[in-house]
C-alpha positions as CSV (number, residue, x, y, z in Angstrom):
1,X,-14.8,51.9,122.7
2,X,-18.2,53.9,123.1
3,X,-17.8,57.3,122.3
4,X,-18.0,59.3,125.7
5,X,-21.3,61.3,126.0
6,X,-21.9,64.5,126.6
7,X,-24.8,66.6,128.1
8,X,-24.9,70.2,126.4
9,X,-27.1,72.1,128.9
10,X,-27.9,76.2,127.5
11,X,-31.1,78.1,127.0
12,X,-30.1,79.6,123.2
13,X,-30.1,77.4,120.6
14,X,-28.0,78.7,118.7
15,X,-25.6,78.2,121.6
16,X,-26.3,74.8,121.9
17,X,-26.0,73.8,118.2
18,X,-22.7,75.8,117.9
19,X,-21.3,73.7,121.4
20,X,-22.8,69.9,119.3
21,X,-20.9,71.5,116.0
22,X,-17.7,71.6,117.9
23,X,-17.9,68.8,119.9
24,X,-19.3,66.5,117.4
25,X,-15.7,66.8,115.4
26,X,-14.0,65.2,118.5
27,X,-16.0,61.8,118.3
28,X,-18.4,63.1,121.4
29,X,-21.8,61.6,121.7
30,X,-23.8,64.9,122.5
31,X,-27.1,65.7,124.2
32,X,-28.9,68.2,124.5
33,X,-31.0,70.1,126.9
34,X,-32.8,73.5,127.1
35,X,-33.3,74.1,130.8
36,X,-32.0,73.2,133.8
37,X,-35.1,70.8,135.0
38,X,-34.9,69.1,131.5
39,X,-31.1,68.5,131.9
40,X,-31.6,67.0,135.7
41,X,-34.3,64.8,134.2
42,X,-31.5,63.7,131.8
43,X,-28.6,63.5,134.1
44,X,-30.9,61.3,135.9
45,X,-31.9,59.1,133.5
46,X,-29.1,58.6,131.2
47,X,-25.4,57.6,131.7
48,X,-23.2,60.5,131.0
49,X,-19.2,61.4,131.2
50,X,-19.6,65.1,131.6
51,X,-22.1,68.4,131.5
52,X,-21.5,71.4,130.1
53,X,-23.9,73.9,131.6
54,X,-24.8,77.3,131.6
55,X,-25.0,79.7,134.3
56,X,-28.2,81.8,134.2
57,X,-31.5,79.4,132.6
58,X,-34.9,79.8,132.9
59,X,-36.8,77.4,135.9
60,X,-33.4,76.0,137.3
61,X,-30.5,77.9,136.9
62,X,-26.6,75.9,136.4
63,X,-25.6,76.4,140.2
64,X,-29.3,74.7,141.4
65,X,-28.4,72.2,139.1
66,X,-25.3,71.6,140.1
67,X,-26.0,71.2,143.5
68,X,-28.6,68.7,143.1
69,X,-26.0,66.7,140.9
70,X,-23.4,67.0,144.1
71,X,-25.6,65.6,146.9
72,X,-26.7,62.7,145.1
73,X,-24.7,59.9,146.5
74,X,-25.3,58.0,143.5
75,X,-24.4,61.3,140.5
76,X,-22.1,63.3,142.4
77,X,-19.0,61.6,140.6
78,X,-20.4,63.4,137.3
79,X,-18.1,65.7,136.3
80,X,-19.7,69.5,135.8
81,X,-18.1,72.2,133.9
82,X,-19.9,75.3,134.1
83,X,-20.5,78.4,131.3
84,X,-20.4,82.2,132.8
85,X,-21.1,85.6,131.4
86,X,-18.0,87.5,130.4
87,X,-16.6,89.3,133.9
88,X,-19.3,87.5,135.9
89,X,-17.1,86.7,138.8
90,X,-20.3,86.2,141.2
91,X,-21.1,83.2,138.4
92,X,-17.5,81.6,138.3
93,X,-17.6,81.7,142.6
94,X,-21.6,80.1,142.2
95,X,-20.4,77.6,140.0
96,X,-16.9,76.3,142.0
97,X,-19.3,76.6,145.2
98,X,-21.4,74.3,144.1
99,X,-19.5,71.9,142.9
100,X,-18.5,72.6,139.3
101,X,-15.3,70.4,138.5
102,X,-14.2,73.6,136.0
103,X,-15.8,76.4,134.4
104,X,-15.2,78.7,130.9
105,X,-16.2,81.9,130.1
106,X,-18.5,83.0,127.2
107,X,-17.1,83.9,124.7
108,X,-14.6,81.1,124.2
109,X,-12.8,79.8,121.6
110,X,-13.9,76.6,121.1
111,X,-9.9,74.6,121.1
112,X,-9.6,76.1,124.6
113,X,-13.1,74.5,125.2
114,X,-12.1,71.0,123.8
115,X,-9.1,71.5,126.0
116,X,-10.9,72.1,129.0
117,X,-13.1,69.3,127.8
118,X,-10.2,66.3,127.5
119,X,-8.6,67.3,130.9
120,X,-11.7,66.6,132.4
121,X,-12.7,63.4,131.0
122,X,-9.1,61.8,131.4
123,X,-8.8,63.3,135.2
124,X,-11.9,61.5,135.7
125,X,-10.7,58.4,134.2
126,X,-7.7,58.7,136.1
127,X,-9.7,59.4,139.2
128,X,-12.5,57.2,139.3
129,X,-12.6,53.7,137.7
130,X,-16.1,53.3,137.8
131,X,-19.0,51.2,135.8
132,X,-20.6,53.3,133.5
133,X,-24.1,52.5,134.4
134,X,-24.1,53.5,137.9
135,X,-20.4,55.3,138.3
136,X,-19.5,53.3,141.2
137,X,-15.4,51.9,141.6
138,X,-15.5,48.3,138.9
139,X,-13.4,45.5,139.3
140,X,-9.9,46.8,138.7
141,X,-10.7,49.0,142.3
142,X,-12.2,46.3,144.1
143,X,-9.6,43.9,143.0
144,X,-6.7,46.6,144.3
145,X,-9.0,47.3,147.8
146,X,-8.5,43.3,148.5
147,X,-5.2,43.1,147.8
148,X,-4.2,46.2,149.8
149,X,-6.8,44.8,152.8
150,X,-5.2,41.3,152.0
151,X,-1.6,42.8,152.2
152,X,-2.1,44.6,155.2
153,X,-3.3,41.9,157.4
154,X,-6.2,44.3,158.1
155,X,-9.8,42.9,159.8
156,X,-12.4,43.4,156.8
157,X,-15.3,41.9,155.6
158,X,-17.0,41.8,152.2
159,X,-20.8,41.6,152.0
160,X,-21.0,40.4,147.9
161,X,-24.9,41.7,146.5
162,X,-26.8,40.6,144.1
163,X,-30.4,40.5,143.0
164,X,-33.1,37.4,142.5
165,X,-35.4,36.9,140.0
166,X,-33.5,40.1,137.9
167,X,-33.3,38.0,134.2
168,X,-37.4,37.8,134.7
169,X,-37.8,41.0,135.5
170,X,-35.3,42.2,132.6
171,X,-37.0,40.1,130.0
172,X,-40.9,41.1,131.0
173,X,-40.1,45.2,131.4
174,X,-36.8,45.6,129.4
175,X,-33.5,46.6,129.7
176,X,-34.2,50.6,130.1
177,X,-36.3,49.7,133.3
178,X,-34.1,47.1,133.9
179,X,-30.6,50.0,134.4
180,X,-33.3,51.8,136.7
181,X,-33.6,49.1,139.0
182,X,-29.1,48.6,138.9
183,X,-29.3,52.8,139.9
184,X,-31.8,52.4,142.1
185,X,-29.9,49.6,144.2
186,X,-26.8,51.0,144.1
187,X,-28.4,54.2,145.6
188,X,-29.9,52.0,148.4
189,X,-26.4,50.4,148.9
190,X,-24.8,53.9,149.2
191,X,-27.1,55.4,151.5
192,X,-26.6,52.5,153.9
193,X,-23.0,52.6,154.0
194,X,-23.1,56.1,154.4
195,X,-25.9,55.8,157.6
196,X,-24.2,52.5,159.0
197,X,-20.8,52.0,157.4
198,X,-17.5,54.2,158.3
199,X,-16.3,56.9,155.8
200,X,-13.4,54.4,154.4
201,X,-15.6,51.9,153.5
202,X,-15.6,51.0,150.1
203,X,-19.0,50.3,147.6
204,X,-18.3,49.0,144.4
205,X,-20.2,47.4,141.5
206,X,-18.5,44.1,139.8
207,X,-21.2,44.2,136.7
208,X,-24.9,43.7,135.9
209,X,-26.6,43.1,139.2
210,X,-23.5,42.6,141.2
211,X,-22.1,44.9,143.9
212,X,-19.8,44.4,146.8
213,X,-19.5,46.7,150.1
214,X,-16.2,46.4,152.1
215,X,-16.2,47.4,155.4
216,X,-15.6,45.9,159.6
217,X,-17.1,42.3,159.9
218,X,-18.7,44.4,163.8
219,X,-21.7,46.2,161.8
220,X,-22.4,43.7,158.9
221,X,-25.6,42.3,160.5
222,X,-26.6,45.9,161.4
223,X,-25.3,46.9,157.1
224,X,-27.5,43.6,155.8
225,X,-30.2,44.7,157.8
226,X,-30.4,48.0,156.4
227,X,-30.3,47.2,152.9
228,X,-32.5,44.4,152.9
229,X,-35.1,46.7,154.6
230,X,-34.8,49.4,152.6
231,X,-34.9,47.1,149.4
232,X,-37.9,45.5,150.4
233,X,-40.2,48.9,150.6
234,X,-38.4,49.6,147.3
235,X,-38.9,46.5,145.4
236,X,-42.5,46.5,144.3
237,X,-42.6,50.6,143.2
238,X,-40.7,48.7,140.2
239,X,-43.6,47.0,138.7
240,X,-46.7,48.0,137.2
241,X,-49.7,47.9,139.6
242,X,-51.2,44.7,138.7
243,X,-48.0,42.6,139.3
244,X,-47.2,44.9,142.6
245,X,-50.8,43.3,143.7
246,X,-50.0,40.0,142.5
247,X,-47.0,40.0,144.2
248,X,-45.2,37.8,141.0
249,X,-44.5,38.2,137.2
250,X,-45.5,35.7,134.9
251,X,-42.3,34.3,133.2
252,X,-40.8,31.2,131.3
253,X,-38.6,28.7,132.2
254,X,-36.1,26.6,129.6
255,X,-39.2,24.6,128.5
256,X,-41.4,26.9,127.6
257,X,-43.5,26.6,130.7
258,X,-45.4,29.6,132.2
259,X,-43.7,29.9,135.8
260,X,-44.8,32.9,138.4
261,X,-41.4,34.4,139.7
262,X,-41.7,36.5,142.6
263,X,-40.9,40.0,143.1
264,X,-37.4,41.2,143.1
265,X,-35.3,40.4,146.1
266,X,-31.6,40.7,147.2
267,X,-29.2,38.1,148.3
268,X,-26.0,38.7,150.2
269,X,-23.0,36.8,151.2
270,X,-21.2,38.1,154.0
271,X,-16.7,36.8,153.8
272,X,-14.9,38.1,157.0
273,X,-11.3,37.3,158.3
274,X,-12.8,37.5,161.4
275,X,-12.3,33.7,161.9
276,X,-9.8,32.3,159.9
277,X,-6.6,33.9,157.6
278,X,-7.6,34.7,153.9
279,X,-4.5,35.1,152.1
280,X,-5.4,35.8,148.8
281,X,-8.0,37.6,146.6
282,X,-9.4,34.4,144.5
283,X,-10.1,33.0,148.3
284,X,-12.7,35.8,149.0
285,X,-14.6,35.2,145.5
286,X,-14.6,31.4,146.3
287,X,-16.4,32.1,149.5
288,X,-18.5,34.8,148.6
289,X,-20.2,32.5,145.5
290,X,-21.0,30.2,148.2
291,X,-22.3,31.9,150.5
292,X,-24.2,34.0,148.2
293,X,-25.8,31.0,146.4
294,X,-27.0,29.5,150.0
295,X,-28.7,33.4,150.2
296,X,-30.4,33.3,146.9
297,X,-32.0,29.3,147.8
298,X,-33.7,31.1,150.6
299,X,-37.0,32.7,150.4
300,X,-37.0,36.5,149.7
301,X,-34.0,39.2,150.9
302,X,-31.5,37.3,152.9
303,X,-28.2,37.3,154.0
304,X,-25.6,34.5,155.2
305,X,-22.2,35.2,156.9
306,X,-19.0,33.0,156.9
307,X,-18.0,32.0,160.4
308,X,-15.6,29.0,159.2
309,X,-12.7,28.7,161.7
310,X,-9.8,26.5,160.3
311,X,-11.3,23.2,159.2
312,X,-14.7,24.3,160.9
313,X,-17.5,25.8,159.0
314,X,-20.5,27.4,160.5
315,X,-22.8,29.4,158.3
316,X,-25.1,31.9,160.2
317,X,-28.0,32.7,158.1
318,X,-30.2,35.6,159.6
319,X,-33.2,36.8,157.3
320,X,-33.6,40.7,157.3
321,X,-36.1,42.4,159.2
């Protein structure tokens, strides 16, 4: 199991390597920031399990960055415990306000610390079993969302998402780039359910470049819409500037033979009891591959919805805009 890391955000050094001293006895893979704009830069870029961050820094104080942590749809599942002054309530009431999932007060002694540290983590855990990559609900919740919408006999549809072309691009710019582009599209998919979708509806990420929104088959074509759209104008800012103006990569195919693949694109596959009775979780992956594979055989962002009444199948395939 990967050691979980921590984010150790204080202006003092000598602070900073006492906090990576302590920790670093309880297995904690630490980092380390001096500011609060280098820690956002972090928190950004890396995958993390928690931040420990102090009040009062230079050029972003602990609340700012906070609060930028909180309204990102994508990080605000990062859990935050803030350091205060001794007797600065003003600090303790800055830090809950904006978010903080706990706070300690300088000076602590460092068990109470750890403590406070372990809660944390497992009430996380507990809370939110999410991919580690993008923080989003993995498999065990979306399995356990079908079954309950299953169970229920509720209306639902499942829009499965996934990207074309993403081995190429992984193998020409590399994995690091490669995580960007998995944050990036889970941000897009979160911003459209949140715009489009109702407040219930669930966004989770299966693995790699897989993601899955459950909502009400009513706004799906409005939900594809967006999120091809908003891909599209996305897309190319991932590529240097000569392949955004060649509009391709070079890549290889199993032969050894120089192929250009186009830019990235996205594929969905729309499964809705709207028609017919699903009774059964493995039912909803059957149809989702299928329909997602007729998606990806089309050119550029697409999606295709089910529309299969009993023994009739009628697949609707609407590009986006």
């Amino acid at each position: 199991m990967a050691k979980p890391r921590i984010l150790l955000v204080d202006d003092d050094p000598d602070i900073l390597d006492v906090l990576e001293i302590t920790l670093s006895e309880e297995n904690y893979e630490i980092l380390k920031a001096n500011d609060g704009e280098e820690a956002l830069r972090i928190i950004k870029s890396k995958p993390l399990n928690l931040v420990l961050l102090d009040y009062n820094m230079p050029k972003m104080d602990g609340r700012q960055v906070c609060l930028e942590v909180k309204k990102d749809i994508l990080l605000r599942h990062l859990p935050i415990i803030m350091v205060t002054g001794k007797g600065e309530m003003s600090d303790k009431i800055g830090g809950i306000d904006a978010g903080a999932d706990d706070y300690i007060v300088k000076p602590f002694e460092p068990q109470e610390l750890l403590a406070r540290i372990r809660m944390v983590l497992r009430r996380t855990a507990r809370d939110l079993e999410a991919n580690p990559l993008t923080r989003l609900p993995g498999n065990v919740s979306i399995l356990d969302e079908l079954s309950r919408l299953i169970e229920s006999k509720s209306l639902f549809a499942i829009c499965y998402i996934d990207l074309d072309k993403f081995k190429s691009y992984n193998d020409k710019y590399g994995f690091e780039h490669g995580d960007e582009v998995i944050r990036e599209t889970a941000r897009i998919l979160l911003q459209a359910a949140h715009e489009i979708a109702n407040p219930d509806d669930f966004v989770g990420h299966i693995g790699g470049d897989d993601f899955v929104i459950i909502t009400e088959p009513n706004i799906t074509d409005k939900l594809c819409q967006k999120i091809i759209s908003d891909f599209e104008k996305t897309a190319p800012s991932f590529y240097n500037e000569a392949d955004r103006k060649n509009g391709y990569i070079i890549g290889f195919d199993r032969k050894g033979q120089e192929q250009k693949i186009p830019l990235l694109s996205v594929s969905i596959g729309v499964v809705t009891n709207e028609f017919r009775t699903i009774d059964h979780v493995a039912q909803v992956g059957e149809i989702g591959a299928e329909l997602k594979s007729f998606a990806k055989s089309l050119e550029r962002s697409n999606y295709v919805k089910d529309q299969r009444k009993v023994q009739n199948r009628e697949q609707n395939n609407k590009p986006g805009p």
